[in-house]
C-alpha positions in Angstrom: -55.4 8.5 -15.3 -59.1 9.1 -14.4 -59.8 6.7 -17.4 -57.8 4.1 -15.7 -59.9 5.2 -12.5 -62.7 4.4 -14.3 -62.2 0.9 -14.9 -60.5 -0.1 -12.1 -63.9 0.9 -10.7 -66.0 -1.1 -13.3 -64.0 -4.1 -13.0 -64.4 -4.1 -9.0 -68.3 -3.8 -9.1 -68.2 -6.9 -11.1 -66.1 -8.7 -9.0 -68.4 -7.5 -6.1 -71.1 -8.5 -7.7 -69.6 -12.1 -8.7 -68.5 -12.4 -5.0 -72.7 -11.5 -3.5 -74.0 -14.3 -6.4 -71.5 -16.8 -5.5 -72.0 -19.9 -3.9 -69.4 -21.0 -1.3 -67.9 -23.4 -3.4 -67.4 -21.1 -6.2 -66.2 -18.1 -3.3 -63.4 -21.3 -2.9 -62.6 -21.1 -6.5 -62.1 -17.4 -6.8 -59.9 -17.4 -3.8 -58.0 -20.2 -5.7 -57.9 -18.2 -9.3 -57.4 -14.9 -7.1 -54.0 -16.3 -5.6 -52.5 -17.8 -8.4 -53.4 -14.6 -10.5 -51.4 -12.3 -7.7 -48.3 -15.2 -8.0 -48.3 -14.7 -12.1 -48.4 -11.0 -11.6 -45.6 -11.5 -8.9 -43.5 -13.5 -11.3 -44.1 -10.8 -14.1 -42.7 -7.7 -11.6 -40.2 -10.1 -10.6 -39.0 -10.5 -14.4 -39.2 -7.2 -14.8 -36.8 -6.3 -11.8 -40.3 -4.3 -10.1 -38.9 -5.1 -6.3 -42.1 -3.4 -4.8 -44.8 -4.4 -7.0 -43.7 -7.9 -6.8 -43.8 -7.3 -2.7 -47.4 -6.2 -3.1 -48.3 -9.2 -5.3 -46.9 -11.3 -3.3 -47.9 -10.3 0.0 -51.8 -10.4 -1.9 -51.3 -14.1 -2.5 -50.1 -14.4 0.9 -53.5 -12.6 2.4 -55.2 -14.5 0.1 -53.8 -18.1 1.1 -54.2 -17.1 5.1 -57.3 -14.6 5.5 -59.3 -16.9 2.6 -58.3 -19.9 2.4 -57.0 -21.1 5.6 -59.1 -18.6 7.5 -62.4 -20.7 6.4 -61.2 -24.1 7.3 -64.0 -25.9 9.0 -61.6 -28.1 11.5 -64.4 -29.7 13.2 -66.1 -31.2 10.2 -63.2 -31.3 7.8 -61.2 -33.6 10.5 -57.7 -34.8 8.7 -58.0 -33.3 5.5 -58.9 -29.7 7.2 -55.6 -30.7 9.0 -53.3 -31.4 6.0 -54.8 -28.1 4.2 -53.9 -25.9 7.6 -50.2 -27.3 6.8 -50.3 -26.9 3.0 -51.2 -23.4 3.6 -49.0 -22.5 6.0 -45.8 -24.2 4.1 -47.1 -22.3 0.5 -47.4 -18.9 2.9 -43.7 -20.0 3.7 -42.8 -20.5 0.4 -44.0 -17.0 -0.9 -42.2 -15.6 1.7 -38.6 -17.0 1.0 -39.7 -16.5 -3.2 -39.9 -12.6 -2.2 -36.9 -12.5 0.2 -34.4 -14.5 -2.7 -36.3 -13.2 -5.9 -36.7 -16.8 -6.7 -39.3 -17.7 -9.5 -39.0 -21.4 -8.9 -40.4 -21.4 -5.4 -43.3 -18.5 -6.7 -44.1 -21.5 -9.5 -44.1 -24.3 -6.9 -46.9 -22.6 -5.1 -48.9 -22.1 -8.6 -48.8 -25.1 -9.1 -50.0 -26.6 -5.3 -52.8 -24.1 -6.2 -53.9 -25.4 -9.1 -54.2 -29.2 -8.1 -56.3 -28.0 -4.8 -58.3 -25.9 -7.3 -58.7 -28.8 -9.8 -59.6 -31.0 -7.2 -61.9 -28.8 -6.1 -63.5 -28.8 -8.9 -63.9 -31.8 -8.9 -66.4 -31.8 -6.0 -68.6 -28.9 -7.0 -72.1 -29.3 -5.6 -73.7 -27.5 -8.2 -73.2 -31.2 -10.0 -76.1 -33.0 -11.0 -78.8 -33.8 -8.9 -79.1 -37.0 -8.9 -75.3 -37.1 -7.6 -74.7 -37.1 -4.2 -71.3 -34.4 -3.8 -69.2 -34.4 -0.3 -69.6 -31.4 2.1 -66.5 -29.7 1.9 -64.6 -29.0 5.2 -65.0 -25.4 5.0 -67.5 -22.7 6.3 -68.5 -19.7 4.2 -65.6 -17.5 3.4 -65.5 -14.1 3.9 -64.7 -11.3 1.4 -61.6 -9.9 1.4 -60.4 -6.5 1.2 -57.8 -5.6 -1.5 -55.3 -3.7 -0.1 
């Protein structure tokens, strides 16, 4: 147990750590990888018939989506597309909601996978690109660091 303690510990200063060094493009990113790890760990408890740890994992993608994500939309700059992402988070927080109420893998898989094209695509924008190219400002501010639960 204090072993696992131990670790646990280890493996959060270096998140901590990755989280004060990061830019806020790569902040976006981790939120990304951070909810779509919480939905495969959410889909493993749900395999396994774990009713409350797949509540937990879910409800951490859920934080995740809405307290990171959505939380750091820049409306005023990001104009439409800040728009359209305030409705695509809302309908995935939605969507994890009804996967934990009906124990339904499809819908947890649904929301992987509109995660991964908005973390692909923004990828594909990373300002840490060459400079001699001229990246777009994303519509976000700075994110803040969240709390695990």
């Amino acid at each position: 147990m204090f072993a696992r303690q131990g670790i646990n510990a280890y493996a959060q200063v270096g998140v901590q750590t990755g989280v004060m060094s990061a830019s806020p493009h790569k902040l976006i990113v981790m939120l990304y990888d951070g909810a779509r790890s919480a939905i495969a760990r959410a889909k493993f408890h749900l395999e396994n018939g774990e009713l409350e740890a797949r509540g937990n994992a879910i409800s951490k993608a859920i934080n995740i989506i809405d307290n990171g994500l959505r939380a750091v939309l820049d409306h005023e700059a990001g104009g439409e597309i800040s728009a359209n992402l305030e409705s695509l988070y809302e309908y995935m927080t939605r969507r994890l909601m009804l996967a934990n109420l009906h124990s339904d893998a499809d819908m947890l898989s649904e929301v992987d996978a509109l995660l991964e094209n908005l973390s692909s695509a923004w990828a594909a924008i990373d300002p840490a690109a060459p400079a001699d190219a001229t990246p777009a400002e994303p519509a976000v501010a700075s994110p803040p660091v969240l709390q695990d639960n």
